[in-house]
N, C-alpha and C positions, 0 to 999 in steps of 0.2 A: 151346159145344157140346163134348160130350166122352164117349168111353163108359162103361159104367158098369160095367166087367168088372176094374177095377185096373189096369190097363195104363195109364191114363190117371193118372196121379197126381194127386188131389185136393190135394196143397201146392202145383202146379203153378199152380195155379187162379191163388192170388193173384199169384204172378208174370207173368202173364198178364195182370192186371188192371192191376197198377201200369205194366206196360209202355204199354201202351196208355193209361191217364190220364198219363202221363211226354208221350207224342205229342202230349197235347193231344184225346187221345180222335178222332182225324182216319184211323185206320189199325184194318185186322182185324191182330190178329196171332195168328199160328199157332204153333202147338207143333211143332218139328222133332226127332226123334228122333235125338241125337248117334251112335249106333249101333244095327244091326238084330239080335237074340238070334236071329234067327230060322234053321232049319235051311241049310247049304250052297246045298242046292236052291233055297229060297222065296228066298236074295240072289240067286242068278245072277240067275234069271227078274224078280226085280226091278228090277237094273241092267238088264237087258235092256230092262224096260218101261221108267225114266226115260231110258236112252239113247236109244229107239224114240222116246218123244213129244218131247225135244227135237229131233229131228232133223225130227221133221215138223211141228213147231208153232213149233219157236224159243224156246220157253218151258221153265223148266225145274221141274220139278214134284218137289217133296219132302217132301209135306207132309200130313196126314191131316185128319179133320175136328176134332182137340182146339184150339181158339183163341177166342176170344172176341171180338165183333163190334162193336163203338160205336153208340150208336143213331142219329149224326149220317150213318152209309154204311148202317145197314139199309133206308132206304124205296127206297136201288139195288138192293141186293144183292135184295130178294124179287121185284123182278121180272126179275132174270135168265132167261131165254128157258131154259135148260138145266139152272137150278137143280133140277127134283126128278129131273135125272139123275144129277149129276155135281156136287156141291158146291164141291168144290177145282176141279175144272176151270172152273166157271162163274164163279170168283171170278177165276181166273186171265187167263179169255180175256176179261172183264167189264172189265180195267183199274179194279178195283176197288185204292184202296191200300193195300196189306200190307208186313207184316213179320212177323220171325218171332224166337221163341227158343230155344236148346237147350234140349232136356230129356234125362233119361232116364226108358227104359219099366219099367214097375212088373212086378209079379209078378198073373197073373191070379189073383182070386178065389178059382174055383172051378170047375174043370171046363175044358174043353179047348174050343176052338173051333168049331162048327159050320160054319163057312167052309171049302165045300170046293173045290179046284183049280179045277173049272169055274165056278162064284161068284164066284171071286176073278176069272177071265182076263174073266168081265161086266163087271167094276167097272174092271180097270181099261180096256178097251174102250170105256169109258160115256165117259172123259177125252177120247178122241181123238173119238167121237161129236159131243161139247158143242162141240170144235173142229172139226168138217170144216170147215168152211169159209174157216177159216184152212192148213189139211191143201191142199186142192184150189189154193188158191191155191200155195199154194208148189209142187205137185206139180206144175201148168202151166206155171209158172216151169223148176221142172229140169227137163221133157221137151223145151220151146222151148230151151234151152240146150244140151241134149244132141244136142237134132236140128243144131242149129249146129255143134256140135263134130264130129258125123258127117257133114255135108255137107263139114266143112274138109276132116277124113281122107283124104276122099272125093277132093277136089280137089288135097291133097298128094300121092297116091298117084297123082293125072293128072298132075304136075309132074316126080315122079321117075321116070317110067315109062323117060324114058330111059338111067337110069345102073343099072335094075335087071332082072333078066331076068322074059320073061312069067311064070315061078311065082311067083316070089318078088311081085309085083306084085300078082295075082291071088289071095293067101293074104294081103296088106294090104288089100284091100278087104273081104275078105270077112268077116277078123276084125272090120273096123271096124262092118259090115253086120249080124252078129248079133249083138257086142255090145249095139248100138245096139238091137236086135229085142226081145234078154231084157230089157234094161232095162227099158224102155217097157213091155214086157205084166208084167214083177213087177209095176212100179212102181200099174199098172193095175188088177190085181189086187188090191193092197193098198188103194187107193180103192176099187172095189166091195167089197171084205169091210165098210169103216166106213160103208158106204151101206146093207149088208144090217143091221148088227148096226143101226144107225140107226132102219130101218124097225121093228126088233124092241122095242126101248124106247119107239116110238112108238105101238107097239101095246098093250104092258105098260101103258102111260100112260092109255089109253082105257079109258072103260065103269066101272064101277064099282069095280073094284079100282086102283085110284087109288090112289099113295104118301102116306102122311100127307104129306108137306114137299108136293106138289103141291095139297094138296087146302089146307093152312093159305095158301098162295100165291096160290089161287085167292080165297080168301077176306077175303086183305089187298088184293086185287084187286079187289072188288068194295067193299069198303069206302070205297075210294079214288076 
C-alpha cells in the first residue's frame, strides 16, 4: 500500500519486500519516515497527536499507510472491525504483527496537497475512534485512581487538621476538591468528543457512499 504522489518512494518498495520475506513473510511491515519536511506548524500538532494517542491508547503510532502486507496475516487484517476507518490504527489495536523500516520522504510529483487542516484533525481522530475502546478503558482506570488519590487528600487533610490552622486546612481540601472536579469533566470531555466523532464515521460509513476499503471488505466477507 503506498501513494502514488512521490512521497512514497517507489525504490522503497523493494526494501520493503525483502524485509518481510527476510521475517519469513509472518509480519506487515511499515514504512517510517526517519524525519518530517513538513512546516513547524504540521510537527508541533503532530507530536501533539502521537503524544495524545500514546497517552490514551499505550500504543505508539508512527507510521502511514506505505508498507506491504504478507498474505499469510491478510485474511486477519480485512476483517478488522475499524479497518475502512483507520488503517494504521486497526492494524495497531488488531495485534496484528508488525515491523517497520526507515525511509526517507520523496519529493511530490506535482502539485501541492489537497489535505486541508480540518481533513487531516479527521484522520487523525479516526486512530483514537478504532481505539475507544481501549481509550475508555484506561480512562476508567485513571478516574478510579484519581478518585482514590482525592479521597486520600481528602483524609490527610483530616489527619493534619491539628498542626494546621482552619484556612490553611480549608484551601487543602479545596484544592484537592477541584482539582479532582477539572480533571474528571476534561477527562470526560475528551471521551465524548471520540464517541461524537465516532458516531460521525459511522454515519460516513452508511448508505451508499461507502469507502472503497469498506466496500472491498465487505466483499472478502461474503466471500468467505
Amino acid at each position: 500500500i503506498m501513494d502514488a504522489d512521490g512521497q512514497d518512494q517507489p525504490a522503497d518498495m523493494m526494501r520493503l519486500v525483502d524485509d518481510c520475506m527476510r521475517r519469513g513473510n509472518k509480519k506487515l511491515i511499515f514504512a517510517r519516515r526517519r524525519e518530517r519536511l513538513e512546516p513547524t506548524l504540521f510537527k508541533a500538532f503532530y507530536l501533539l497527536y502521537i503524544t495524545t494517542f500514546r497517552i490514551s491508547t499505550g500504543i505508539r503510532i508512527r507510521y502511514g499507510h506505505f508498507s506491504v502486507t504478507p498474505k499469510s496475516i491478510l485474511s486477519k487484517i480485512v476483517l478488522l472491525d475499524g479497518l475502512p476507518i483507520n488503517f494504521v490504527g486497526s492494524i495497531l489495536r488488531g495485534e496484528i504483527p508488525y515491523t517497520f523500516i526507515n525511509t526517507a520522504r520523496g519529493q511530490r510529483v506535482k502539485g501541492k496537497s489537497k489535505m486541508m487542516f480540518g481533513s487531516l484533525v479527521m484522520h487523525g481522530l479516526s486512530a483514537f475512534v478504532v481505539c475507544k475502546d481501549i481509550i475508555q478503558k484506561r480512562l476508567r482506570r485513571f478516574i478510579l485512581t484519581l478518585m482514590v488519590l482525592s479521597l486520600s487528600g481528602v483524609a490527610i487533610t483530616g489527619l493534619i487538621e491539628s498542626n494546621v490552622n482552619a484556612e490553611m486546612e480549608s484551601g487543602i481540601y479545596w484544592a484537592f476538591l477541584i482539582a479532582s472536579v477539572v480533571t474528571i469533566l476534561a477527562i470526560s470531555a475528551c471521551g465524548l468528543v471520540i464517541f461524537l466523532v465516532g458516531k460521525i464515521f459511522d454515519a460516513r460509513l452508511d448508505g451508499n457512499n461507502q469507502p472503497l476499503m469498506k466496500k472491498i471488505v465487505e466483499m472478502y466477507r461474503r466471500s468467505t
